[in-house]
FIGUKOL-879538 format. One record per residue (C-alpha): residue in one letter; x, y, z. Coordinates in pm, whole numbers, plus 50000, padded with zeros to 5 digits. Layout:
// FIGUKOL-879538
@rest=A, c1=X, c2=Y, c3=Z $
...
END
This chain:
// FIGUKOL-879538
@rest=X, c1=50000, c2=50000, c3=50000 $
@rest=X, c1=50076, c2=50346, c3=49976 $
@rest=X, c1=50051, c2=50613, c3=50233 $
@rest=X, c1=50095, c2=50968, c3=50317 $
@rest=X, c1=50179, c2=51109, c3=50704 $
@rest=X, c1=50171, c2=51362, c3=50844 $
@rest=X, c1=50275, c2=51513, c3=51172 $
@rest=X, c1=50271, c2=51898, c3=51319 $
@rest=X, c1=50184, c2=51769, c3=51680 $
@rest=X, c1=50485, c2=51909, c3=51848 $
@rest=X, c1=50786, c2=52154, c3=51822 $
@rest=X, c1=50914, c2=51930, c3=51482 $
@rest=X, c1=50696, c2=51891, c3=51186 $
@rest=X, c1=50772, c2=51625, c3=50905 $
@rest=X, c1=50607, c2=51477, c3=50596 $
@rest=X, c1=50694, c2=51086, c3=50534 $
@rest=X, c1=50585, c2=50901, c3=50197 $
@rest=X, c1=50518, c2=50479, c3=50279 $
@rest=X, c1=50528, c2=50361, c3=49912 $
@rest=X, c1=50452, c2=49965, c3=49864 $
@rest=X, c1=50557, c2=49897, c3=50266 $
@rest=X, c1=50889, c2=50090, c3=50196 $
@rest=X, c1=51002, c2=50428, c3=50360 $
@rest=X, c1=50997, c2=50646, c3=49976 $
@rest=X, c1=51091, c2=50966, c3=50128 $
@rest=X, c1=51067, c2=51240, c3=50447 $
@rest=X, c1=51073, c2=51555, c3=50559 $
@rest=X, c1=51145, c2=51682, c3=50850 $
@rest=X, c1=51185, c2=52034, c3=51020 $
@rest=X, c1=51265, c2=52172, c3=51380 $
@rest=X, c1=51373, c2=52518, c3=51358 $
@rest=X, c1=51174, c2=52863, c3=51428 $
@rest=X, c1=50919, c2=52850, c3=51124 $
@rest=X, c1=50566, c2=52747, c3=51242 $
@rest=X, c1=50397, c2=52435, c3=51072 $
@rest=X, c1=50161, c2=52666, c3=50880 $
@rest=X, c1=50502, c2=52778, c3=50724 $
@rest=X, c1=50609, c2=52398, c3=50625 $
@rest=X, c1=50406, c2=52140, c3=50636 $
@rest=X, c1=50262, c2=52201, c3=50251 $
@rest=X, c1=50617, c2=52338, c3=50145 $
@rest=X, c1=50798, c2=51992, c3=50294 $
@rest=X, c1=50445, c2=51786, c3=50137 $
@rest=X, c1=50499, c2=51976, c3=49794 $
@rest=X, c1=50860, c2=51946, c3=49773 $
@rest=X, c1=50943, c2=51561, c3=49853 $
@rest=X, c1=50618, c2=51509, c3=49621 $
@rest=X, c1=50900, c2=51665, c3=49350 $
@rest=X, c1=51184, c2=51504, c3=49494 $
@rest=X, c1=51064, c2=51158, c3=49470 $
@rest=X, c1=50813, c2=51206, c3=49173 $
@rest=X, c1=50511, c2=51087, c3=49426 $
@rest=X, c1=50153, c2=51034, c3=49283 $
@rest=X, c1=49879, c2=51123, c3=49518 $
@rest=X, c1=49661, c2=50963, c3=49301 $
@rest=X, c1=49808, c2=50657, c3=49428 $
@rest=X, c1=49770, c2=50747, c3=49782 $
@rest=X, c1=49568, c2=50461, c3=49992 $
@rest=X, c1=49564, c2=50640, c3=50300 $
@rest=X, c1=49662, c2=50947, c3=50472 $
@rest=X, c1=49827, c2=50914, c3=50861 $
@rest=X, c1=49822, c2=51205, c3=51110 $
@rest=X, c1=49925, c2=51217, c3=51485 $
@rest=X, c1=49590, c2=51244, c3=51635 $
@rest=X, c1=49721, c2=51399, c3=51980 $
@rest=X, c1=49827, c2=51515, c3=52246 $
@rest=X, c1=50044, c2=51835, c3=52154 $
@rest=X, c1=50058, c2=52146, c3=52047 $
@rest=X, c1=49672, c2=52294, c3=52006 $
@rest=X, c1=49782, c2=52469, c3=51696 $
@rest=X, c1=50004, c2=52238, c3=51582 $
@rest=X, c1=49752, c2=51956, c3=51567 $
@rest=X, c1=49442, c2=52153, c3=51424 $
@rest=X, c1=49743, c2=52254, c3=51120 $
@rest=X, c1=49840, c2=51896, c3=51054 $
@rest=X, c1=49476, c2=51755, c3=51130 $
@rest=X, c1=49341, c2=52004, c3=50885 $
@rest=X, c1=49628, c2=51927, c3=50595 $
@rest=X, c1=49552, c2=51548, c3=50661 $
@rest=X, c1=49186, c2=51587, c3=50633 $
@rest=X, c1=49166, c2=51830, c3=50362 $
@rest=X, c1=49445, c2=51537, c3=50141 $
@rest=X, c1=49232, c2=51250, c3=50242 $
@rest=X, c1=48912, c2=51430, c3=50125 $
@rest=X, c1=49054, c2=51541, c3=49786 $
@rest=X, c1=49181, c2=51230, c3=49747 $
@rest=X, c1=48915, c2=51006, c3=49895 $
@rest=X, c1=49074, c2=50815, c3=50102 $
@rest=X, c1=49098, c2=50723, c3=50463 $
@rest=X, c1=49271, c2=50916, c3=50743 $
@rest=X, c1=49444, c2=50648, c3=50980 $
@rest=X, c1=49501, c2=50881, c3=51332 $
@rest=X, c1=49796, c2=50746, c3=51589 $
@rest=X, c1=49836, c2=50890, c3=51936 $
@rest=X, c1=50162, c2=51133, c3=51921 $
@rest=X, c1=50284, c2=50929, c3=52238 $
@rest=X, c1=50270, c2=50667, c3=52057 $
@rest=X, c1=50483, c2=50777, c3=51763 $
@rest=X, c1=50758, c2=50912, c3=51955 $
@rest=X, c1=50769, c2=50588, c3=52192 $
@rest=X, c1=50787, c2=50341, c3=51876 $
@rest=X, c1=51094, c2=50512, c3=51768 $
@rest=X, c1=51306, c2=50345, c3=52086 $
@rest=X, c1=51319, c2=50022, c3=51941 $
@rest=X, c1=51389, c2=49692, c3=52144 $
@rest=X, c1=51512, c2=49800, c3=52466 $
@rest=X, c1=51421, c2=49626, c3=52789 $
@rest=X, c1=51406, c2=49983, c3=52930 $
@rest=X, c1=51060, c2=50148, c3=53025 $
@rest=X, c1=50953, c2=50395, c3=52718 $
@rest=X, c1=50853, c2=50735, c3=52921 $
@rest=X, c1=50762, c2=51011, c3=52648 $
@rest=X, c1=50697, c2=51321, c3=52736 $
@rest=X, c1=50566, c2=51665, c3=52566 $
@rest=X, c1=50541, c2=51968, c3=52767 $
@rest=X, c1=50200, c2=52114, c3=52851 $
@rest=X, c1=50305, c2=52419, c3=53055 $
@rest=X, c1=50253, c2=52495, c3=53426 $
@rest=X, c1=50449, c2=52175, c3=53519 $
@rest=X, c1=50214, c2=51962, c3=53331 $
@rest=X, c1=50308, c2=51726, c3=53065 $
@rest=X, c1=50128, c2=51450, c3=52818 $
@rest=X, c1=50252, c2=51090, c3=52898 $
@rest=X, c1=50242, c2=50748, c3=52890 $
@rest=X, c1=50427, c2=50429, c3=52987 $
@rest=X, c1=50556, c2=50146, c3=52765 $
@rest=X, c1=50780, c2=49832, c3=52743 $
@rest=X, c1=50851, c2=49628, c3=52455 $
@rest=X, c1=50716, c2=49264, c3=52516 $
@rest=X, c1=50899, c2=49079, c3=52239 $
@rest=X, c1=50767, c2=49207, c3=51926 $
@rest=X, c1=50501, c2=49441, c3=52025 $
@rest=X, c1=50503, c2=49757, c3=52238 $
@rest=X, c1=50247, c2=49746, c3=52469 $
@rest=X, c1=50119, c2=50093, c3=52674 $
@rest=X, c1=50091, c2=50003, c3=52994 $
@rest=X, c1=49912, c2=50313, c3=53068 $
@rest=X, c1=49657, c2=50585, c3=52949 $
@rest=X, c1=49756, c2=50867, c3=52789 $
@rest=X, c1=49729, c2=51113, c3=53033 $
@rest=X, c1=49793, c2=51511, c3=53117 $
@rest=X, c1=49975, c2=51516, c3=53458 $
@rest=X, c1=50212, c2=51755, c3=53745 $
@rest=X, c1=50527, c2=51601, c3=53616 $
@rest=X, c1=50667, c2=51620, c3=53988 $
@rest=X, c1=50394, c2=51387, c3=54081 $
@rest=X, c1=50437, c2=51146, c3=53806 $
@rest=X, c1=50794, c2=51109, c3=53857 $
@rest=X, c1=50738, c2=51041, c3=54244 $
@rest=X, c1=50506, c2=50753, c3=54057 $
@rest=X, c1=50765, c2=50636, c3=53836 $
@rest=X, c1=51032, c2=50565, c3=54155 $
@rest=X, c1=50767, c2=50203, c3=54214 $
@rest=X, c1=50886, c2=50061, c3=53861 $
@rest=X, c1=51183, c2=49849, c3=53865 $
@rest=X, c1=51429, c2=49912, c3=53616 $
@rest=X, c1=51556, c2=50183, c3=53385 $
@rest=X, c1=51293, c2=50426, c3=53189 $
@rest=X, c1=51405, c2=50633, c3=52900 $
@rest=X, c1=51271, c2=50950, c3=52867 $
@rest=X, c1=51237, c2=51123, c3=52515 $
@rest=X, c1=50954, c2=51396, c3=52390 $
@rest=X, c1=51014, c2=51782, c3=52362 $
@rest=X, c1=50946, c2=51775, c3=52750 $
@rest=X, c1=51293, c2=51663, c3=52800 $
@rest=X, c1=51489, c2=52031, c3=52795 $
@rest=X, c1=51232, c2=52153, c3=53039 $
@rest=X, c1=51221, c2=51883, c3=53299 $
@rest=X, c1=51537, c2=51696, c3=53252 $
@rest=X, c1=51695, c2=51874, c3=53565 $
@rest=X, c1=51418, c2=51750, c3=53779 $
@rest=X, c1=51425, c2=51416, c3=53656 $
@rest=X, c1=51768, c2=51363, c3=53712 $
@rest=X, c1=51703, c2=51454, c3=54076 $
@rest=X, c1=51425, c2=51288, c3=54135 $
@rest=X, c1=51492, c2=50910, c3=53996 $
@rest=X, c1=51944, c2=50942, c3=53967 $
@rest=X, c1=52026, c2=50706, c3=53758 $
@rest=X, c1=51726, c2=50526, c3=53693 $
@rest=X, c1=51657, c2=50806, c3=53409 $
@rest=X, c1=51781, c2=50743, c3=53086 $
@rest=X, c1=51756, c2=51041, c3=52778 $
@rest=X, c1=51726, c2=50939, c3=52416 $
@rest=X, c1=51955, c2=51063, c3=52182 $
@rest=X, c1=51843, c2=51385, c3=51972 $
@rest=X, c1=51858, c2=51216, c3=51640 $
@rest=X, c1=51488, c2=50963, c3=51811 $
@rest=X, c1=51361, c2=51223, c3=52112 $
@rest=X, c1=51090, c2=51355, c3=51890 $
@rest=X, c1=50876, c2=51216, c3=51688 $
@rest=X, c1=50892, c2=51165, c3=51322 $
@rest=X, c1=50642, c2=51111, c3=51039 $
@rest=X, c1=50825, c2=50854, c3=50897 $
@rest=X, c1=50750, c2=50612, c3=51251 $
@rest=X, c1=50418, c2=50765, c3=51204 $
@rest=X, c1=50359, c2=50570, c3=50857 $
@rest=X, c1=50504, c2=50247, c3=50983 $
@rest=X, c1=50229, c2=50217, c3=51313 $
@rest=X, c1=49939, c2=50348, c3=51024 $
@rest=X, c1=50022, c2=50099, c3=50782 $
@rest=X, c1=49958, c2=49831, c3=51051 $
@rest=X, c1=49659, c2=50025, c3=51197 $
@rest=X, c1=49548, c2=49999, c3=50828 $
@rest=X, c1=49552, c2=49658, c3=50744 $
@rest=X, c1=49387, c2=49575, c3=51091 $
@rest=X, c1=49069, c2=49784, c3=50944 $
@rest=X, c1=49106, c2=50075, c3=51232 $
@rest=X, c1=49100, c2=50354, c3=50962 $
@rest=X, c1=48818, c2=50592, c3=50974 $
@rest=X, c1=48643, c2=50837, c3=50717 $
@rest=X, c1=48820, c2=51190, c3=50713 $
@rest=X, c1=48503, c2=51338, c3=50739 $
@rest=X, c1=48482, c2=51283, c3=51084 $
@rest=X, c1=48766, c2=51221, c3=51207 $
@rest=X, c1=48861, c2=51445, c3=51547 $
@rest=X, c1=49212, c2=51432, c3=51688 $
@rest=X, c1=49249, c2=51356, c3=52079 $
@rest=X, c1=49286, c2=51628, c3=52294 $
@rest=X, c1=49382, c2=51527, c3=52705 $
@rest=X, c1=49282, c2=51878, c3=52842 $
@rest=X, c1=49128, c2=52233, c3=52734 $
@rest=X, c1=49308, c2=52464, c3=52512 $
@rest=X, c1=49459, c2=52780, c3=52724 $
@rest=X, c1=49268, c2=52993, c3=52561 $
@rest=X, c1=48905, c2=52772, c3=52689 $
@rest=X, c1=49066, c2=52766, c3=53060 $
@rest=X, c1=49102, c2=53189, c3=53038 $
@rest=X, c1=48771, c2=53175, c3=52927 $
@rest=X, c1=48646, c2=52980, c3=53165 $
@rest=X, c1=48837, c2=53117, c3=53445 $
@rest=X, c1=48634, c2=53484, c3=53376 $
@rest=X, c1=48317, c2=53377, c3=53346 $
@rest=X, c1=48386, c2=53215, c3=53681 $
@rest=X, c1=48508, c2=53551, c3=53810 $
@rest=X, c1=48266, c2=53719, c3=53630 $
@rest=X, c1=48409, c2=53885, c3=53396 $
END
């Protein structure tokens, strides 16, 4: 099959082409431009670069969420407007997901995390269990101090990776020593690329879903709703 992803959940955007199970081609950016700036540039350019058909697109992958609020509704948007033009079906994978795949085969916990501001970040825990990586949690929005104090019970080494990283890493450190492990930079975000390779599965097991509809997952309120919120509970 052949299939188009797309991610703009986080600090790093990319573009990935899956053509006949085989990584064709990707893009990826992480420098000040915003994803409204390069996700169509990066889609436009590789579609040159590689001489892609969209016409031969089967599907079209998007991180579904947590992350950025903007981020998502830009690479949400570009995914459903594609899979609409091109009628086909949008195949959604958790962001936590994505960027936990990328740590491949390691006995180590998976821990990644993406900031969410005011000492909050999105998270989840994983292990590999032979050939599958199984969450062994929910996605979830949480204090990060708290979670860590959580994290002391498991037995064993956890990796941490995600954008959260650079703003927690200091308090990590302190809090589990050398239990922590980092990522290198080259897998601590997440790519589109890893992206394709969990839709292409999540394709062929049928969990695809019509474009039309499709929502991506948010674990809290956007900062603007809790403002809003917060005055009318003030009264203002």
């Amino acid at each position: 099959m052949n299939l188009l992803a797309i991610d703009a959940s986080g600090v790093a955007g990319s573009v990935a082409y899956i053509k006949d199970g085989k990584l064709a081609g990707e893009y990826y950016f992480c420098d000040k431009l915003t994803h409204s700036q390069t996700i169509m540039p990066m889609l436009e350019h590789m579609k040159t670069l590689i001489s892609m058909n969209l016409d031969e697109v089967d599907a079209v992958a998007v991180t579904a969420g947590p992350g950025s609020f903007t981020g998502l509704r830009i690479g949400v948007t570009a995914a459903k407007a594609l899979a609409l033009a091109l009628d086909v079906p949008i195949v959604g994978v958790p962001t936590l997901d994505v960027i936990a795949q990328a740590m491949y085969f390691t006995d180590y916990y998976i821990c990644p995390i993406m900031d969410a501001r005011r000492n909050q970040v999105y998270t989840a825990l994983y292990k590999w269990n032979e050939e599958n990586l199984e969450r062994l949690t929910e996605h979830m929005a949480t204090d990060m101090t708290e979670y860590l104090e959580e994290l002391k019970a498991y037995e064993g080494k956890i990796i941490f990776l995600g954008d959260g990283v650079s703003v927690h890493k200091e308090r990590i450190e302190e809090i589990l020593g050398s239990q922590a492990v980092f990522a290198p930079s080259f897998c601590n975000l997440q790519h589109a690329s890893v992206l394709g390779v969990i839709a292409e599965k999540l394709y062929h097991e049928g969990k695809a879903e019509d474009a039309s509809t499709f929502v991506p997952m948010y674990l809290r309120k956007s900062q603007a709703e809790r403002e809003k919120e917060e005055r009318e509970r003030n009264g203002c």
